[in-house]
C-alpha positions in Angstrom: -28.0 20.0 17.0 -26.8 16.9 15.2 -23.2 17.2 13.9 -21.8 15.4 10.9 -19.6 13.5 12.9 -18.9 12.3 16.5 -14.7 11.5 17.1 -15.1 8.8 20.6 -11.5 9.1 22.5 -11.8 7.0 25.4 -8.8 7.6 27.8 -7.0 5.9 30.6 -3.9 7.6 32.0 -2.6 9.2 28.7 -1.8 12.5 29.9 1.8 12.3 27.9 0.0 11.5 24.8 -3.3 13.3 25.2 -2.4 17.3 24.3 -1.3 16.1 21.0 -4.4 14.1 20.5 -6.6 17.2 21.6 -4.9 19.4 19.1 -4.8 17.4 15.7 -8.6 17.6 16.9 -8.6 21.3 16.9 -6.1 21.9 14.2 -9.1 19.9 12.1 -9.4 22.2 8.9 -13.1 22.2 9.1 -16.2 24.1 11.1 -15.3 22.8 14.4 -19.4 23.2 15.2 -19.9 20.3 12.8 -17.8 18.0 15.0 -18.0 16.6 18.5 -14.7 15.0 20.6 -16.3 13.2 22.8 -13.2 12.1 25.4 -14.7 9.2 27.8 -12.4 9.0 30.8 -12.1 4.8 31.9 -11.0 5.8 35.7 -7.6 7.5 34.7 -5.2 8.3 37.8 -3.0 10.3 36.3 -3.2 14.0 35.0 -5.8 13.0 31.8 -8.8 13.8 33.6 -7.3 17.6 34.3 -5.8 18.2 30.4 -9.7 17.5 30.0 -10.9 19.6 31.3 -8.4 22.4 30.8 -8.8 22.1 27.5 -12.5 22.0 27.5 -12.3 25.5 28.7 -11.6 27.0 25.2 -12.9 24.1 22.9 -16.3 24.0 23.2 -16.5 20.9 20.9 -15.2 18.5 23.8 -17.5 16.4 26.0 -15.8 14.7 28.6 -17.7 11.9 30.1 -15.8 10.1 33.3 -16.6 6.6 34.5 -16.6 5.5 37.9 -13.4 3.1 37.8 -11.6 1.3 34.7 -13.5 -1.2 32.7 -10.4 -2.8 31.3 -10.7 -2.0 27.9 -11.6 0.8 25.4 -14.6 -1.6 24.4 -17.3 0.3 27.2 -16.0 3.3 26.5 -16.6 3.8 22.8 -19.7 1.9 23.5 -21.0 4.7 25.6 -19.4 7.1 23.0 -21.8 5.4 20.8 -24.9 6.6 22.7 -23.9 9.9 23.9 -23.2 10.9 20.0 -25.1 13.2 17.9 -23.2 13.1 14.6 -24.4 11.5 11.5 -21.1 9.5 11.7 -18.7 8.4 14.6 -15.3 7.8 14.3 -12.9 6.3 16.8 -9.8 7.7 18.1 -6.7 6.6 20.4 -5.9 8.8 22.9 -2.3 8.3 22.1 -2.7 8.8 18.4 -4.0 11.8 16.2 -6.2 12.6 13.1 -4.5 14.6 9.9 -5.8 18.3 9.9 -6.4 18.3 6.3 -7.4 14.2 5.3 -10.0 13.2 8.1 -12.1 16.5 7.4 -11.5 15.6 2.9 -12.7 12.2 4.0 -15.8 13.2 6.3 -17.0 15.8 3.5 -16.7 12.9 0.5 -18.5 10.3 2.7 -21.2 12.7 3.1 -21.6 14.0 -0.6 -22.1 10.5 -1.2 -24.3 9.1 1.6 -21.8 6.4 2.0 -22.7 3.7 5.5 -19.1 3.4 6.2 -15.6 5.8 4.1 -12.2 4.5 4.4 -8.7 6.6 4.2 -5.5 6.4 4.7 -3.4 5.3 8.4 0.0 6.5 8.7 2.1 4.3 11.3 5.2 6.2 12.9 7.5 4.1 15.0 11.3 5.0 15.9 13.0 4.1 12.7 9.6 4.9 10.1 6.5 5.8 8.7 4.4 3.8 6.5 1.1 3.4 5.0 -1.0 0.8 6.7 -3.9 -1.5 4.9 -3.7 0.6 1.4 -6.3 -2.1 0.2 -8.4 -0.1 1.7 -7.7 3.1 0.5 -5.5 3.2 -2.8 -7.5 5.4 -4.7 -10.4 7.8 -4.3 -13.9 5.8 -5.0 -17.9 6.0 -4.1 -20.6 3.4 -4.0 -18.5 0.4 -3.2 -19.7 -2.7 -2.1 -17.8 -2.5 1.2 -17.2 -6.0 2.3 -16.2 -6.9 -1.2 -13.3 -4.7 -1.1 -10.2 -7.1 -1.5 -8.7 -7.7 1.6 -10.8 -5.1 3.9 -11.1 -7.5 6.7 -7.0 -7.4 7.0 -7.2 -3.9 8.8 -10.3 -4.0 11.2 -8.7 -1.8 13.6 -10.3 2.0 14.2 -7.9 4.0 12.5 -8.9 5.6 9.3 -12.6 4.8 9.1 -15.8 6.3 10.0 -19.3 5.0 10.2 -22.7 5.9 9.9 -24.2 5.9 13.6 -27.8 5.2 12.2 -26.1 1.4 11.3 -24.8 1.1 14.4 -27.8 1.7 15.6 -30.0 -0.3 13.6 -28.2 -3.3 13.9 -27.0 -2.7 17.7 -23.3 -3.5 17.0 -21.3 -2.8 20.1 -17.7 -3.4 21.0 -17.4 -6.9 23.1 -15.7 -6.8 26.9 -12.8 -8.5 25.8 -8.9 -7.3 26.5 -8.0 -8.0 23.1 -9.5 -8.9 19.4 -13.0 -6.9 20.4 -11.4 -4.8 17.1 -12.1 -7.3 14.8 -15.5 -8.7 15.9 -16.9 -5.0 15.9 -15.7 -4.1 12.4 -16.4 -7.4 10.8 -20.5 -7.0 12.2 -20.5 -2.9 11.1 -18.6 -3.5 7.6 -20.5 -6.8 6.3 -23.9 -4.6 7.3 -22.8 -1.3 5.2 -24.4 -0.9 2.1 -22.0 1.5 0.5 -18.5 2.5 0.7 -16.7 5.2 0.3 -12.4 5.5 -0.2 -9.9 8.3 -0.4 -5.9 7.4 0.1 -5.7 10.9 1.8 -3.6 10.3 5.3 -6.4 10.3 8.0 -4.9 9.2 10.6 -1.9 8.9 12.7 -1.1 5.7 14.4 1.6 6.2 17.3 3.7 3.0 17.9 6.9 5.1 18.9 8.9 2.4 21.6 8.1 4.4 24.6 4.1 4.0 23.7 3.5 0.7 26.2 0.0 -0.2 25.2 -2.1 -3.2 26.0 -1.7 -4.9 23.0 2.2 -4.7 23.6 1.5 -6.4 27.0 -0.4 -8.8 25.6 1.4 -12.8 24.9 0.7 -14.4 21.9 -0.7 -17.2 23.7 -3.2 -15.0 25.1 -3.8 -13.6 22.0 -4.4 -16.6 20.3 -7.1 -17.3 23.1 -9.0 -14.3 22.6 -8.7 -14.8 18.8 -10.4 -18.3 19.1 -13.5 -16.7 20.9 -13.7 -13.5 17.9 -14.0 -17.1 15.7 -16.6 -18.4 17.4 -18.2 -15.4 17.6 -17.8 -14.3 13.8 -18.8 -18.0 12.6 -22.3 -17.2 14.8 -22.7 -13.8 13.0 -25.7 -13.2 10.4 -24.0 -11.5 8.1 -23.7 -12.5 3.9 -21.7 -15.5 3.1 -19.2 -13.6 0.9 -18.1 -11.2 4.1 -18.0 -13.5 6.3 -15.9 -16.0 4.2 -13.4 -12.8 4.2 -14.2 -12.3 7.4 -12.7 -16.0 8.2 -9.8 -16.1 5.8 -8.8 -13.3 7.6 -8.6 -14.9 11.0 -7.2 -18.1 9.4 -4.1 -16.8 7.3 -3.4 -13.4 9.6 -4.0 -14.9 13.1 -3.8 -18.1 13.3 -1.1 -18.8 10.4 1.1 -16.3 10.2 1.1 -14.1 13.0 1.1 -17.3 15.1 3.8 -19.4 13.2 5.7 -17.2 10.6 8.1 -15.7 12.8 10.9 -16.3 14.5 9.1 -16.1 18.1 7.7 -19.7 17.0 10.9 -21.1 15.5 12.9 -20.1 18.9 10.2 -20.5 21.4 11.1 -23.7 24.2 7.1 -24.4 23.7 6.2 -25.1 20.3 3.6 -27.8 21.1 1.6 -24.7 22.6 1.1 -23.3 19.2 0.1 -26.3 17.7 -2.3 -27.1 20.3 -4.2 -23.8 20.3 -4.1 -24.1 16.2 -6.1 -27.8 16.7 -8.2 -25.6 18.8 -9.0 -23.4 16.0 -9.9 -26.8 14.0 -12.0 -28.0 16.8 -14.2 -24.7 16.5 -14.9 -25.2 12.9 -16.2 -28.8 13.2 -18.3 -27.9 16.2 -19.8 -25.0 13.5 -19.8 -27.6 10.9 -17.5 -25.8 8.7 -13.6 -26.8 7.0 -11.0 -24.2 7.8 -9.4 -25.2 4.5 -12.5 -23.9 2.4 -11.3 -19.4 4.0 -7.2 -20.1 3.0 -6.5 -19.0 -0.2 -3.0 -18.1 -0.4 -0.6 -20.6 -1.8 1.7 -20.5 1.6 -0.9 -21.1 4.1 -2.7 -23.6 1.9 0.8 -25.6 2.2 1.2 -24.4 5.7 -2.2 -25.5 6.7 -1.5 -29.5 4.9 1.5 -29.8 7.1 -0.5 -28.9 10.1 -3.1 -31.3 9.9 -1.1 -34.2 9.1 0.7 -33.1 12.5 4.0 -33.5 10.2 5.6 -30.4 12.8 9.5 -30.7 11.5 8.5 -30.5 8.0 6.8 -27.7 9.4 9.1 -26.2 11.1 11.4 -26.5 8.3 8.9 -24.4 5.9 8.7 -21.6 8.6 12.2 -21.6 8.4 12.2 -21.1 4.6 9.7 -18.0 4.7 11.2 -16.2 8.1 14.7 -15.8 6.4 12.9 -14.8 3.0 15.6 -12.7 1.8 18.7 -15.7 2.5 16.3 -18.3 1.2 17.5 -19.8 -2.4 15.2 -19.2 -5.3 15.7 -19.7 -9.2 13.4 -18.3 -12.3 11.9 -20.1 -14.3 9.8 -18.5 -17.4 10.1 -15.3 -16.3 8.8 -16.6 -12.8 10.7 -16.4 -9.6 10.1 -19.3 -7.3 11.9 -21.3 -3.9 14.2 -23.5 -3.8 12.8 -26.4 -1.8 15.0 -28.8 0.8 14.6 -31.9 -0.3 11.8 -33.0 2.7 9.3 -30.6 1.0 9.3 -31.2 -2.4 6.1 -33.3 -2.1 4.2 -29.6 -1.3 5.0 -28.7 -5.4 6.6 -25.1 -6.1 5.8 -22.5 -3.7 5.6 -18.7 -6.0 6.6 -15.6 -5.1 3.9 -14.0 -7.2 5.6 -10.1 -7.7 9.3 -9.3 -8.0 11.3 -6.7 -9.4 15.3 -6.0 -9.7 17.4 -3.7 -10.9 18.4 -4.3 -14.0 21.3 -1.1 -14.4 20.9 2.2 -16.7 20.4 1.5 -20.4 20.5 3.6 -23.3 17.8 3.5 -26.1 17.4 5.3 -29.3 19.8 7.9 -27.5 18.1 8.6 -24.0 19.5 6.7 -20.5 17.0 4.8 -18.5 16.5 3.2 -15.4 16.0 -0.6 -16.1 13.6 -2.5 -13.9 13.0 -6.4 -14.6 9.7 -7.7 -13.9 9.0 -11.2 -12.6 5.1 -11.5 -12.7 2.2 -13.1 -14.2 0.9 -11.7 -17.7 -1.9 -10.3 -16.1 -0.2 -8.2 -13.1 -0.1 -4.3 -13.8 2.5 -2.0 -12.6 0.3 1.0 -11.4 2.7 3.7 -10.1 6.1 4.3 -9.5 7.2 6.0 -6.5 10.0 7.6 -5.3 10.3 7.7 -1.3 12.0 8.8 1.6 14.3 5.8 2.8 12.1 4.7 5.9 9.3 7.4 4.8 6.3 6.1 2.7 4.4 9.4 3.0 7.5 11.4 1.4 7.1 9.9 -2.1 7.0 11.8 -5.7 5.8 10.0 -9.0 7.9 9.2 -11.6 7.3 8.7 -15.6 7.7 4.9 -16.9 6.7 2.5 -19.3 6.8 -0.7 -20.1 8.5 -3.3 -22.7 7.7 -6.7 -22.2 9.5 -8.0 -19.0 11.2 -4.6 -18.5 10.2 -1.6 -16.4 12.3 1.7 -18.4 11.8 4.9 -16.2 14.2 8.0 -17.9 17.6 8.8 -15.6 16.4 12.7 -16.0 13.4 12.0 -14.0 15.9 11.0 -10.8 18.5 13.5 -11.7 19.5 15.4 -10.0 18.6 14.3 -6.6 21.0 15.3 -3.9 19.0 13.4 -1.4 18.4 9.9 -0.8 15.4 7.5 -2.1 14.0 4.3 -2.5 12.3 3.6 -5.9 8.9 1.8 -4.7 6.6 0.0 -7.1 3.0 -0.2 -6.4 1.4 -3.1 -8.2 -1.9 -4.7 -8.8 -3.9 -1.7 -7.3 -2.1 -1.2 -4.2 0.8 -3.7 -3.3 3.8 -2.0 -2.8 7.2 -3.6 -3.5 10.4 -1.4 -2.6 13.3 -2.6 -5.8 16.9 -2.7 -4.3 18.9 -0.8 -5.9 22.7 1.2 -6.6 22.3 3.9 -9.4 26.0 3.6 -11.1 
């Protein structure tokens, strides 16, 4: 009988993890006949194999499939979850992470109703000190028939969690996971998402990502150099895809800005490593790929930073660089001024030839004002004309998820929300802004 949809676990020595897993799968508010877990042991020598199977016992929607020894990677795994599934969609989960009883099923019934290739909802990531909402582009509000590689930013979360895909595209197109140890991610989901015709989005939590510290995973284990290496073959590979021109310019930005500009420079890893040439010689790798594809790296960087970043690089001008890095990692120390309602850096004196560098959203607290009688809350707004303030949120210091909307408006430059709406409020909060559809941007603040 085919099933709506098909949730592909592979598993290698996660028994510590794996009972959780197996009952966020259960506890799935939905007809569990409609589902299938299919768990795709990679050679485990610890106790995963027997959790299995014990709990295969009484959950008759778990298939266990058990290879011969380790491949490596979860690549072969889901792969062969691919062909051993029957339902309409497939889904992939970590066997050290969990689905949300109530949001995976609200997201697998909507993406149904509405025929959609590929649906999108919400990841929750929980570490030791918080929880927070990861790639919201993706999911900031509930929406059908979207294009779905011309969703802003879709390609900055091309990870499994929180998505699920029509099989019969899979299929069609024969898009596999690649034997790599790390980025095969990001090649996969750039391939399925640029050849979905329709999208579907809810920012219901649908899955739970666990990154708790005593969760070693191979990514953790991974260096950036080696990173960085396996991210210059997913660029070959994605400038060799056939897929249309605007997702795979998205496609590219993405690997360009995320990878190979900020995660590998805008840190203080870089600033303090003893071998910063490294960096700079796999980044004139990445340059060296482009030309051999006939293509300019500067034509997929868009933001303002990176296009600055990016100039320093390829005139080789490396303490300049360095010097910018410097400038962005201590963000919060760095001097800035505004300037027509604007809020901008202060620039040394070496890179004032780059022009102004923008911070393009900011907000303050601004103190409790009373008008025409009633006290407010007094946000001001540093922003372009055209940026909207959506929502304002309270939330749980260190707890996106624990959030309640509050009234506001708007006067000018000026954010007012009333004092009654936080009063009284015996327990702590952070007043959280979400702007331009889904940026968030968390205002300090000390209510007098």
């Amino acid at each position: 009988m085919e099933r709506t949809a098909s949730i592909i676990i592979p598993v290698y020595n996660k028994a510590t993890y794996l009972s959780i897993c197996i009952a966020s799968i259960q506890e799935l508010t939905l007809d569990h006949s409609t589902i299938e877990a299919i768990f795709v042991d990679d050679g485990s020598t610890d106790e995963s194999l027997s959790i299995l199977h014990t709990a295969a016992q009484t959950m008759d929607f778990i298939r266990i499939i058990e290879l011969p020894e380790n491949t490596g990677s979860p690549a072969q795994p889901r792969n062969i979850g691919i062909e051993e599934a029957t339902g309409t969609y497939v889904t992939f989960l970590d066997a050290d992470d969990r689905l949300d009883p109530v949001g995976f099923p609200r997201l697998v019934a909507q993406a149904a109703s509405h025929d959609a290739d590929i649906a999108f909802g919400q990841t929750i990531k929980h570490t030791d000190t918080s929880i927070q909402k990861v790639g919201r582009f993706a999911s900031f509000t509930t929406a059908n028939q979207l294009v779905p590689y011309e969703i802003d930013k879709v390609f900055r979360a091309v990870g499994p969690p929180g998505k699920i895909l029509k099989r019969s595209v899979l299929l069609e197109h024969n898009i596999r996971f690649s034997a790599m140890q790390y980025g095969e991610d990001k090649l996969f989901f750039f391939e399925a998402i640029s050849k979905c015709q329709t999208a579907s989005m809810n920012p219901a939590p649908v899955y739970h990502v666990n990154r708790f510290a005593m969760n070693d995973s191979l990514v953790g284990q991974t260096s950036i150099f080696e990173k960085t290496t396996f991210n210059l073959q997913v660029l070959e590979k994605t400038l060799e895809l056939d897929i249309p021109a605007v997702a795979k310019t998205h496609a590219l930005s993405r690997l360009i800005e995320m990878d190979f500009l900020s995660r590998l420079f805008n840190n203080k890893r870089f600033l303090e490593h003893p071998q910063q040439q490294t960096f700079f010689d796999l980044f004139d790798e990445m340059i060296v790929i482009f030309e051999r594809h006939n293509a300019d790296p500067a034509d997929f960087i868009f933001d303002d930073i990176f296009q600055k970043q990016y100039a320093l690089l390829q005139q080789k001008d490396y303490d300049r660089f360095v010097t910018f890095i410097t400038l962005f990692v201590q963000k919060h120390k760095a001097r800035r001024y505004v300037s027509k309602n604007r809020l901008y850096y202060r620039m040394p004196d070496s890179l004032h030839h780059l022009g102004p560098v923008l911070e393009p959203f900011f907000a303050s607290y601004a103190g409790t004002r009373l008008v025409d009688g009633l006290f407010y809350e007094v946000v001001q707004l540093l922003k372009d004309d055209m940026s909207s303030v959506d929502q304002v949120l309270l939330i749980a210091p260190n707890d996106e998820t624990t959030e309640t909307d509050v009234p506001f408006h708007i006067d000018e430059n000026e954010l007012f929300i009333p004092t009654e709406a936080l009063e009284p409020r015996s327990d702590p909060f952070q007043l959280m802004l979400i702007h331009d559809d889904y940026h968030p941007f968390v205002v300090r603040m000390t209510l007098p």
